[in-house]
N, C-alpha and C positions, 0 to 999 in steps of 0.2 A: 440774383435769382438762381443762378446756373450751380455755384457754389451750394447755397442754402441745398439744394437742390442731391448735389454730390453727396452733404454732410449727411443729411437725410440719410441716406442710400447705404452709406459707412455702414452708421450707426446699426439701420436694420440689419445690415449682410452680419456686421460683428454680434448683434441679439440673435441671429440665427444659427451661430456658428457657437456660442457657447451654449444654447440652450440641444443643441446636436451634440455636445460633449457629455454635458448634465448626465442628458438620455442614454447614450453609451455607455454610461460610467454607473446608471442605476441598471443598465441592463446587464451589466457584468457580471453586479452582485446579486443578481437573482437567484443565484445557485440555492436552491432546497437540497439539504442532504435526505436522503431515504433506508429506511427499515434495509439491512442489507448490504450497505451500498460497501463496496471494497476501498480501502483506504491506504493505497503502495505510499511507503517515506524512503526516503535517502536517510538513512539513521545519522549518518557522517562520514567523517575522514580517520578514525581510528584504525590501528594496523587490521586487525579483523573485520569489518566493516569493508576496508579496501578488499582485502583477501575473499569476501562473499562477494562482492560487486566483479573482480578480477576473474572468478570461475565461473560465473554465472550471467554474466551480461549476452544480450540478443541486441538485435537488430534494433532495438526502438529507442529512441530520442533518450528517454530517460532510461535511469540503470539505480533500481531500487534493490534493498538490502531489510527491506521490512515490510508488512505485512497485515492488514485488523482489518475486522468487520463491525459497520457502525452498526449501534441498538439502541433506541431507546426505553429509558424507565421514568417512569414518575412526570412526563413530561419535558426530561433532561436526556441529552447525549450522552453518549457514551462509547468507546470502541472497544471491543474483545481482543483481547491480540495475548500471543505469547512470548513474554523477554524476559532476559536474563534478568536473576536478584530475585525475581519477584512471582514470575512463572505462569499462568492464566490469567490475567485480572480484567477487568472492566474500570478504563481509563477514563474519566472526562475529557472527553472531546478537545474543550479546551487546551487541557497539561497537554492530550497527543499532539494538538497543531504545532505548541510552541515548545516541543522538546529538541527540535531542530531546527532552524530556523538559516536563510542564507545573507549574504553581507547587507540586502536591503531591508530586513528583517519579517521577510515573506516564508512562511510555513511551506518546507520542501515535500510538498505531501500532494498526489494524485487521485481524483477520486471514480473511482470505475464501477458499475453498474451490471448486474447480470442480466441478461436476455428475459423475456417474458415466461418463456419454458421452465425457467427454472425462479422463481417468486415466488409457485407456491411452496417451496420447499424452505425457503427463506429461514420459515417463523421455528421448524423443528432444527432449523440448524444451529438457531441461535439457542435454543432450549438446552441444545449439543454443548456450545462453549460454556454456557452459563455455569452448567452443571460442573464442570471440570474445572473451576475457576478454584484456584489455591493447589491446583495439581502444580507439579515443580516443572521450570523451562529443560527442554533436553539441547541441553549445549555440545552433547554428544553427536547430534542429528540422527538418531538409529529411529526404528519405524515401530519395531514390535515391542516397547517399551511403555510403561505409563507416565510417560516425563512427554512435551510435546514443545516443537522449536514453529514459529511463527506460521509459517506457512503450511507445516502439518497438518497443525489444528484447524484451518481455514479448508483444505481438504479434506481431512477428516470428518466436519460438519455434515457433508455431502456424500461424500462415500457409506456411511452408516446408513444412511437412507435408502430407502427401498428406488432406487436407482439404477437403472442398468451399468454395469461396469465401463459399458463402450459409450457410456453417453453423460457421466460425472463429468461436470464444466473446465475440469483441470485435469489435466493429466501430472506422471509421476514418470523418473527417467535414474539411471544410472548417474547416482553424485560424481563428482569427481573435485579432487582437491590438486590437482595437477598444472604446473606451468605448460606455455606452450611446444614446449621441448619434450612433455609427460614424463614430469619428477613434481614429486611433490612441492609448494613452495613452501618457503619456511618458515610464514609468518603459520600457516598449518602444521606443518613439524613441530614447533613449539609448543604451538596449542594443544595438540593431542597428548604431544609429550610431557607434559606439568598436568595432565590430568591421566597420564598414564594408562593411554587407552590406542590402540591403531589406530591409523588415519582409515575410514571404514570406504576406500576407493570402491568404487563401484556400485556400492550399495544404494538400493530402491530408494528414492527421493523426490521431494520439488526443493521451489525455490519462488522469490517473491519475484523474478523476472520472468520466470517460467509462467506463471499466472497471470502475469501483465500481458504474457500472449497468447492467453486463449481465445480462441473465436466467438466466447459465448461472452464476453461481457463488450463493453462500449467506454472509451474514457468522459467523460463530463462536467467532470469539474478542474480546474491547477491551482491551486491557494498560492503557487509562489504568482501566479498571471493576476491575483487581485486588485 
């Protein structure tokens, strides 16, 4: 009886213990993406890739190297972002999750959210990328040109808008393409030099890590945590 009894008891503790997983595991994936919502990736481990992560990392757990803002059309996803080849476009959601992917094949991609202050501004920001979409990537990184490098445009969205200067959700700072000795490194030496252009030190900038630390958005979602 004592047994029967034990067996019982198993069984429930074990029925309660995976139907606690189930619920965990649907609560995970409840993530809704949203009209807006900022989508930082680790693009990869290529020598430029490194060289943007190596100048530009902060303080936070991750250390992104890219950049897009989701939109929907038609009832489909989509992200706006600006990259090389191809230069403004609107990506299916999909191709962006899975253009990088890490060794468990989890989408290296974060998805950040702005503050309530700034949502109504959202819809003419996106009107902002839409419209530029086939304008060329500036692999230069300069500011007062009509070519646009990922996180320009995501700034740029926002700054165009009747917005106080002191109060646009990102701010902009002095690039710098410099080791920590301040010399240039040379995976930027090269770059600049096969496109036969200065390394443009100093000059007014952001950056996709830059953004990942503004006080005005919230992280919400990890696709590599799914």
């Amino acid at each position: 009886m004592v047994n029967k009894f034990l067996k019982q008891t198993c069984i429930l503790l074990l029925s309660f213990s995976v139907l606690s997983s189930c619920n965990k595991k649907q609560h995970s994936n409840n993530f809704e993406l949203k009209q807006g919502d900022l989508l930082f990736q680790n693009t990869g481990t290529d020598e430029i890739d490194n060289a943007i992560k190596n100048v530009t990392a902060t303080s936070f757990s991750k250390n992104y190297s890219h950049v897009g803002m989701a939109m929907q059309k038609d009832e489909k996803w989509f992200v706006l972002e600006a990259i090389p080849k191809e230069g403004v476009c609107q990506t299916p959601l999909n191709k962006f999750l899975n253009r990088n992917k890490n060794k468990f094949n989890k989408s290296q991609t974060t998805v950040a959210r702005l503050n309530k202050y700034y949502q109504p501004y959202i819809s003419e920001a996106i009107v902002y990328g839409v419209e530029r979409v086939n304008t060329p990537y500036d692999d230069i990184f300069l500011w007062d040109d009509d070519s646009y490098y990922c996180s320009e445009l995501i700034y740029k969205m926002f700054s165009t808008q009747n917005i106080p200067t002191d109060s646009i959700p990102f701010v902009t700072h002095p690039m710098t393409f410099n080791d920590s000795s301040g010399n240039p490194m040379p995976a930027w030496k090269t770059y600049y030099k096969v496109r036969n252009q200065p390394i443009p030190e100093g000059v007014e900038g952001t950056n996709p890590n830059l953004m990942a630390s503004s006080s005005h958005i919230k992280f919400v979602h990890d696709y590599e945590k799914e």
